[in-house]
C-alpha positions in Angstrom: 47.8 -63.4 -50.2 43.9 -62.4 -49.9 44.4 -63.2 -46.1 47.1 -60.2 -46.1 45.0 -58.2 -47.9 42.1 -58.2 -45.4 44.3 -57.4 -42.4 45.8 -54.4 -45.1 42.1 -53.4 -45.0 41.2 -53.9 -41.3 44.7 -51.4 -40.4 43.7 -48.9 -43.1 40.1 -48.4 -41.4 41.3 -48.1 -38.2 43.9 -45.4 -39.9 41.1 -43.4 -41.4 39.1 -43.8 -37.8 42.1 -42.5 -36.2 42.8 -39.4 -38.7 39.1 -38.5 -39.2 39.0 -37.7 -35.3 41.8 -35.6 -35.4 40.7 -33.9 -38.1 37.2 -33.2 -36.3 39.7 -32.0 -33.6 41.4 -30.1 -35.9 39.0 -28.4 -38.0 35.9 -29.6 -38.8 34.7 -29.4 -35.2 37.0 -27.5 -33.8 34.0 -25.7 -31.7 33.7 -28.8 -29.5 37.2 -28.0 -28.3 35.9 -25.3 -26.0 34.3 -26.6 -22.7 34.5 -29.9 -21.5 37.7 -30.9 -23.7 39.6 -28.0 -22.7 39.2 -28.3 -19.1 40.0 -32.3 -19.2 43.3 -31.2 -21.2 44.3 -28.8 -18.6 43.9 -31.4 -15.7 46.0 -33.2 -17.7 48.4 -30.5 -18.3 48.2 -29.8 -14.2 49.2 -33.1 -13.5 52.1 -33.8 -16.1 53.3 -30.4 -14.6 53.4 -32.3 -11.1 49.4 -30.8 -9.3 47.9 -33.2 -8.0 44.1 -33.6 -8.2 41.8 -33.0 -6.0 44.0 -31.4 -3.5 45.9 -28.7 -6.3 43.1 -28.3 -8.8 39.2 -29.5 -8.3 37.7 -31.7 -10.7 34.8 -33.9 -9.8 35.5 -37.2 -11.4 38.0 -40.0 -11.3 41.3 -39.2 -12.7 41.5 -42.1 -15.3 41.1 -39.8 -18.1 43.3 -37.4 -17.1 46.3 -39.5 -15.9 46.2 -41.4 -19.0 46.0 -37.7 -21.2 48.8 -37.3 -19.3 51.5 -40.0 -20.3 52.0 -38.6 -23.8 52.0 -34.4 -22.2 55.2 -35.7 -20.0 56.9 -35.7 -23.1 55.5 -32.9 -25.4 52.4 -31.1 -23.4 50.6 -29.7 -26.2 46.6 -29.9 -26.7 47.8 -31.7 -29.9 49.2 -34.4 -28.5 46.2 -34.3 -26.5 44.1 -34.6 -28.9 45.8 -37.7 -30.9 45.6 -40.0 -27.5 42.4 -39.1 -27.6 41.8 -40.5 -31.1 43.9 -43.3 -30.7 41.3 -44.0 -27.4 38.2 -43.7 -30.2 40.2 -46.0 -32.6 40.5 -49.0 -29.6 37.2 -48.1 -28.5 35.8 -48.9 -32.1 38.1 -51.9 -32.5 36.3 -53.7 -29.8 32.9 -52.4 -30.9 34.0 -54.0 -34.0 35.0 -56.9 -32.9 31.4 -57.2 -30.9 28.7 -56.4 -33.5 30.9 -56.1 -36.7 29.4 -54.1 -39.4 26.9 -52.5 -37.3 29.7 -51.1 -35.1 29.9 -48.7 -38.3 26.2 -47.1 -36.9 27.8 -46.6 -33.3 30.5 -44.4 -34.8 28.2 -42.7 -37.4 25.8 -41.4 -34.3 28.9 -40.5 -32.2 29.9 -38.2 -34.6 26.5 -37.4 -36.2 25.3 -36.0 -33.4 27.2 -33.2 -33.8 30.3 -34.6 -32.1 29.0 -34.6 -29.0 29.1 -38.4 -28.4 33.2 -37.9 -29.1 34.1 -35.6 -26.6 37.1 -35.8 -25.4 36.4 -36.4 -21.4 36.3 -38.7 -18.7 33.2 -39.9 -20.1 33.9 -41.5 -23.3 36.8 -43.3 -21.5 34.1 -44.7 -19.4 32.3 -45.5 -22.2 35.3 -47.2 -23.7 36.1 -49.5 -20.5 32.4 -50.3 -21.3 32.9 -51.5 -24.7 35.9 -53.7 -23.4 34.4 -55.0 -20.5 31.5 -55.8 -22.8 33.7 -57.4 -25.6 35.5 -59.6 -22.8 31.6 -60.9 -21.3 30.6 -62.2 -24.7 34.3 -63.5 -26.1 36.1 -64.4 -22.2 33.5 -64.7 -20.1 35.3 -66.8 -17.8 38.2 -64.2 -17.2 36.9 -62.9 -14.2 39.8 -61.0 -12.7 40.6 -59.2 -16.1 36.4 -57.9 -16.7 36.8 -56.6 -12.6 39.7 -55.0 -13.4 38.3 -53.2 -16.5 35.4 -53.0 -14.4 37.8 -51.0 -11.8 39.0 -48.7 -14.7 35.4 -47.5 -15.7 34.8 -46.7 -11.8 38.5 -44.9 -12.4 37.1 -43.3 -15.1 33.6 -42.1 -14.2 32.8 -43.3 -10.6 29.0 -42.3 -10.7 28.4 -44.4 -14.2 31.2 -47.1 -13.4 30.0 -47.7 -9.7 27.2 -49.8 -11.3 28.8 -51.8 -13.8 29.6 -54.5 -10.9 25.7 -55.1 -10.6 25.2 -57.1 -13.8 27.9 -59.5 -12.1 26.1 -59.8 -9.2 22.6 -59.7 -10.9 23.7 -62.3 -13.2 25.8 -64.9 -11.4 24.1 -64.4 -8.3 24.6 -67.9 -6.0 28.0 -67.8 -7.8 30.1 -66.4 -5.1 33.2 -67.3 -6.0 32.8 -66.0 -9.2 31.6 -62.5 -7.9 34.6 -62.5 -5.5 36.9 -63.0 -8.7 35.5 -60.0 -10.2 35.3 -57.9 -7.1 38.7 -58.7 -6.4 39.6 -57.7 -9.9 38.0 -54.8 -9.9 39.8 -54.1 -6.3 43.1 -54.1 -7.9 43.3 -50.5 -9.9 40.6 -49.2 -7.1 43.8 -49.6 -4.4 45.9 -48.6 -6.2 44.3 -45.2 -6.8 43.3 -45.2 -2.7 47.3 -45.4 -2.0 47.9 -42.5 -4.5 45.5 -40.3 -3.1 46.5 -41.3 0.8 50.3 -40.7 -0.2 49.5 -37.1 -1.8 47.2 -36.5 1.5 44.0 -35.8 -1.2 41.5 -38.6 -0.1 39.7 -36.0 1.6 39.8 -33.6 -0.9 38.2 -36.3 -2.8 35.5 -37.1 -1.1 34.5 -34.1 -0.9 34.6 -33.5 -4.5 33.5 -36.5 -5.7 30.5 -37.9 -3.6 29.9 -34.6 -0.8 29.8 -32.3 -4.0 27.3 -34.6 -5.6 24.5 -33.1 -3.7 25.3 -29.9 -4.5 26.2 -30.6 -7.9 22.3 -32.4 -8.5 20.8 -29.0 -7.3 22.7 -26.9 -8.7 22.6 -28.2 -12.3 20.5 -29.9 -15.2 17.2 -29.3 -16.8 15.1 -31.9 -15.5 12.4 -31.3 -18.0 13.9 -30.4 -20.8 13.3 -32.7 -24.3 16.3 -35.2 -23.4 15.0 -35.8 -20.1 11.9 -37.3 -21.5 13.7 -38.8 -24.8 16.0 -40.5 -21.7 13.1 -41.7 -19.7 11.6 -42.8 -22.9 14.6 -44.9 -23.7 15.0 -46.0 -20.3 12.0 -48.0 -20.2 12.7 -49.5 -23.6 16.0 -50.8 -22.2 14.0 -52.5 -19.6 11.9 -54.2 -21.6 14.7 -55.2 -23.7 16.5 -56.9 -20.6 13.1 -58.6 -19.7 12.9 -59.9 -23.0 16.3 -61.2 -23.4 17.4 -62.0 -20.1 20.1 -64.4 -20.9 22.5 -61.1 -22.3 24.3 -59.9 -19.3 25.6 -56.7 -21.7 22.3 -55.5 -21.7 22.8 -55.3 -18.1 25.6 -52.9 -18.3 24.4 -51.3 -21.1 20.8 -50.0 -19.1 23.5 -48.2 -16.5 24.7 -45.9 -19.2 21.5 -43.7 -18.4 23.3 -42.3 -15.6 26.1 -40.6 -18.3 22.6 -38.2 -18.8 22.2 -37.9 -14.7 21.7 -34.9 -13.6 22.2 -32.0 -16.5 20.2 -34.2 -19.0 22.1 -32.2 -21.9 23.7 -32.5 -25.9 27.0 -33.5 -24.3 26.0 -36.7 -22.3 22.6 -38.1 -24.1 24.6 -39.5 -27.1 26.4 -42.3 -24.8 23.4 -43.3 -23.9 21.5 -43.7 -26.9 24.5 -45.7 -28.9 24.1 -47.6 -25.5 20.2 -48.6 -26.6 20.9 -48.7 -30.1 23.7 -51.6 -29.6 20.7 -53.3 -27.6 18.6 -53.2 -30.3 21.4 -55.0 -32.8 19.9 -58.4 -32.5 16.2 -57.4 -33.5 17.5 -55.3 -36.6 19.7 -57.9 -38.6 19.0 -56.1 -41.7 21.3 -53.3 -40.7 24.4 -55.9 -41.6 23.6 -55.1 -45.0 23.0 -50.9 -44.9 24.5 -49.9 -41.7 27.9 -48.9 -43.8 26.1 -46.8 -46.2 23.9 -45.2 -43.5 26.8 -44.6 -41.5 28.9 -43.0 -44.3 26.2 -40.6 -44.8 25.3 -39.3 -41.3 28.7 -38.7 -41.4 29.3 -36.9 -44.3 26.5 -35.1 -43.8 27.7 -33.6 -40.3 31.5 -33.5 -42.0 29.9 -31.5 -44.5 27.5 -29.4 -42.2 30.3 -28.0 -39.7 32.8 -27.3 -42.5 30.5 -24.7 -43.4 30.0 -23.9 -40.5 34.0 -23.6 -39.7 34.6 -21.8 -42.9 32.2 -19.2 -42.0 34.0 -18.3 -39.0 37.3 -17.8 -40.9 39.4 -20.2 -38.8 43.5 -19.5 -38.0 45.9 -21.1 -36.2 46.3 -20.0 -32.6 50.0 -19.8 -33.1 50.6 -17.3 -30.6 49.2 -19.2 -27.6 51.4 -21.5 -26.0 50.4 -24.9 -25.4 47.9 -24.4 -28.4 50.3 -23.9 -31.2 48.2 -26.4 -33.6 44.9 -25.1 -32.2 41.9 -23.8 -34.5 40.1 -20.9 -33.6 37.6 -18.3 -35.2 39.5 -15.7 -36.2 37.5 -12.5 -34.7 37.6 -14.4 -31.3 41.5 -15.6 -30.8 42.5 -11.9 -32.3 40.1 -10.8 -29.0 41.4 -13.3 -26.9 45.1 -12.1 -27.4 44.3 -8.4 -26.4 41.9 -9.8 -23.6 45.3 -12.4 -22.9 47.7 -9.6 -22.7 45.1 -6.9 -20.5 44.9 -9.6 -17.9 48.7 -10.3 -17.9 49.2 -6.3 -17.3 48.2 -7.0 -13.3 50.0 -9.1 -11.8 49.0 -12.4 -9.2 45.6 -11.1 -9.8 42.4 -14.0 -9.9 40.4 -14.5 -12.8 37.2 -15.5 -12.8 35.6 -16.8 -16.3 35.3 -19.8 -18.7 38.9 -18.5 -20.2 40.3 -19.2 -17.3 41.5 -22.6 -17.8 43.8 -21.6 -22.0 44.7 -18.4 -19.4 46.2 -20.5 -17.1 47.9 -22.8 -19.7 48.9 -20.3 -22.2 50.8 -18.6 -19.8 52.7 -21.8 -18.3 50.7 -21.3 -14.5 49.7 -23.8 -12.5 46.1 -24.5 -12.2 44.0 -23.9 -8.9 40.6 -24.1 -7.2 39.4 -21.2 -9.2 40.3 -22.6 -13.3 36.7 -24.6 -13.1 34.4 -21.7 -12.0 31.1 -24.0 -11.9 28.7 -24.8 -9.8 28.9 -28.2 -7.8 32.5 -28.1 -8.6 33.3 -27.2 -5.2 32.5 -30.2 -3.0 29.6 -29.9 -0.4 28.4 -26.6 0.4 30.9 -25.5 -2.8 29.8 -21.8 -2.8 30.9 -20.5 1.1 34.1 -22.8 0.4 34.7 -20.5 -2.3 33.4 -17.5 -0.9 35.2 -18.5 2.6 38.7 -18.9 0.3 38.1 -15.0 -1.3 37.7 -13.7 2.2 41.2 -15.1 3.2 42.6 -12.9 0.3 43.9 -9.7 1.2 44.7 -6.7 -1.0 43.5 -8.8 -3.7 42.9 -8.4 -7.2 40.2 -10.2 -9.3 38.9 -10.2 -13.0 35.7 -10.7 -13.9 34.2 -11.6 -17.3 31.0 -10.0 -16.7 29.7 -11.8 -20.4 30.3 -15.1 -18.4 29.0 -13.3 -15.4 25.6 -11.9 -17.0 25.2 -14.8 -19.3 21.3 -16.2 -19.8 22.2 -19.4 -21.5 20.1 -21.7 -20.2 23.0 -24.5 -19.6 25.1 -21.9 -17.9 27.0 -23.5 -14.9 28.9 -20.0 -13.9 29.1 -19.6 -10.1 28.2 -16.7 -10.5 26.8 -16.4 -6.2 31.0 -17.2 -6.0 31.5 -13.8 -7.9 28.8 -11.7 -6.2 30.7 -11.9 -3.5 33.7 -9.8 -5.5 31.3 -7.3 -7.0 29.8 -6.3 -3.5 32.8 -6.1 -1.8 35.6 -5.1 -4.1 36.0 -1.3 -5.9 36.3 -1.8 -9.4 39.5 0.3 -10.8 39.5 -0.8 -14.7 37.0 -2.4 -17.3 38.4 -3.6 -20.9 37.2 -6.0 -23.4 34.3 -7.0 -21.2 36.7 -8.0 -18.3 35.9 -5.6 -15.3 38.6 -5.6 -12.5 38.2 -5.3 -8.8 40.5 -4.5 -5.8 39.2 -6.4 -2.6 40.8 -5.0 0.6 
């Protein structure tokens, strides 16, 4: 009977994981929804409707994320359903935390959400982070399943090639003179990589790849981040305490994989990549703080309460609705100012017709209004492979009698983080004769 009751408990926490990050999804956050989420639900909308990455649409990671987004939109594709794979990802994700530290696992979930959602944001990234836990979980419990940690070791490269690349050097770091061990894992880890390789040779996109992937890297690196910005140095700081905490403890391969997460912060240094990161450290400094086994739950209830608390004023104050009028998005929460604007601005870019639009909206246009997604949906800089801009530049100059849309708030934006490619869209302002302007949108006719 009290056996029973303990597996009641352990379902019903993973329950409330589950429906507390829909319901940051769904409300309390809802503002997180916009960027990065968005775009990673519409290439997964692209490729349930049949696109194919790379080739179709660009996006600069592996597709793991994407591909597994898209099992459940095959059936009903709605950012909802989106949304509750997502959640059911955060729920495995913290089942094998929990398995691995236990109680403390609480504190990895409290700063995931506490700081201010970032660390859950539904991308590529946390499912690398999540192939990290597993891999992780299957080191200290299986340690001798070597084909099964490469393959998971596979699915983070999958997932996040420029983090998951590195997670086979704490095999070979660690059983090094074990060869046959290391070929297990390599071979492992060769299995989902192949895979993927014959996928993208069938659909004719391993170029198109590589060029987004690892040639748009070095355009991506100068383009983008704030090297010396606060998180750059908080990361730096951290870094070197993850070194010293490998030196002292050098019998724990997981603080080898765990070190390797400082390259989810590489090269933009921002809000949205430094929480994997730092739950990373924090999980390395588990065995030196014992005495969070005994506070870690009530810690972790209140850092998130607090930011439950904290963006539900926040969401009140913007007077959130429903966007029930935007397909796709039925179950979607928006302030209601902004999706009233977004329905004029939806309908004034409908009125012209095969015409190119260039701004963050972009992306819920294209969905909204059931259209497949193309080269210019991700309008950012080192999104375009190498030498990105005269690619893009190259492909508006093979558009005649053309129209194009600009959102000159996107356009003339100061933020600080702003990725706009905006040397794309100079190339429409010089060249095209603009004919109408409305809600901020100015449109252009290029001969």
């Amino acid at each position: 009977m009290r056996l029973s009751k303990i597996k009641n408990i352990g379902l019903v926490k993973y329950i409330v994981i589950f429906l507390l990050i829909v319901s940051i999804y769904c409300f309390f956050g809802f503002g997180i929804s916009y960027g990065d989420p968005l775009a990673n639900y519409g290439f997964s909308y692209a490729i349930a409707k049949g696109q194919v990455p790379y080739l179709d649409f660009n996006t600069i990671s592996t597709p793991l994320f994407a591909f597994y987004s898209a099992i459940g939109l095959l059936f009903w594709n709605n950012y909802l359903v989106f949304i509750l794979e997502f959640a059911l990802l955060v729920t495995i994700t913290f089942f094998f935390l929990d398995k691995l530290y236990g109680k403390k696992s609480y504190l990895i979930l409290a700063f995931l959400i506490g700081l201010n959602f970032y660390g859950i944001l539904a991308t590529y990234n946390f499912m690398c982070f999540s192939m990290l836990i597993i891999i992780l979980y299957l080191e200290e419990k299986h340690c001798d399943k070597d084909y099964l940690i490469g393959f998971f070791i596979g699915l983070a490269i999958l997932s996040k090639h420029t983090v998951g690349c590195f997670f086979i050097l704490p095999t070979i770091i660690y059983y090094f003179g074990d060869l046959k061990k290391i070929m297990r894992r390599v071979l492992g880890c060769l299995i989902p990589c192949s895979i993927f390789l014959v996928y993208l040779i069938i659909n004719k996109a391993l170029f198109s790849f590589i060029d987004l992937c690892f040639l748009g890297l070095l355009d991506f690196s100068t383009s983008n981040g704030k090297p010396f910005s606060l998180i750059f140095y908080f990361s730096i700081l951290l870094l070197f305490l993850a070194f010293y905490l490998i030196y002292k403890d050098r019998k724990d391969i997981k603080n080898l994989y765990l070190v390797f997460t400082f390259f989810f912060t590489v090269p933009l240094f921002d809000y949205c990549h430094f929480p994997l990161f730092f739950c990373s450290i924090l999980m390395m400094l588990f065995p030196y703080f014992n005495w969070l086994m005994f506070y870690n739950i009530f810690f972790s209830f209140i850092i998130i309460f607090l930011a439950l608390i904290s963006s539900f004023r926040v969401a009140l104050s913007y007077n959130p609705v429903f966007t029930s009028k935007f397909r796709h998005f039925e179950y979607y929460v928006h302030a209601r100012d902004n999706y009233e604007k977004l329905l004029k601005i939806n309908d004034f870019l409908n009125s012209y017709d095969d015409a190119v639009v260039l701004s963050y909206f972009n992306m819920q246009y294209k969905i909204i209004n059931n259209r497949k997604l193309d080269y210019f949906d991700v309008m950012l800089y080192g999104n375009f492979g190498y030498d990105g801009v005269n690619k893009m530049i190259n492909r508006l100059k093979d558009m005649e009698k053309q129209i194009f849309i600009v959102c000159m708030d996107d356009y003339n934006s100061t933020y600080e983080y702003s990725q706009f490619a905006k040397k794309v869209v100079d190339y429409v302002l010089l060249n095209g004769i603009k004919i109408d302007s409305k809600y901020g949108y100015n449109v252009y006719y290029v001969e």
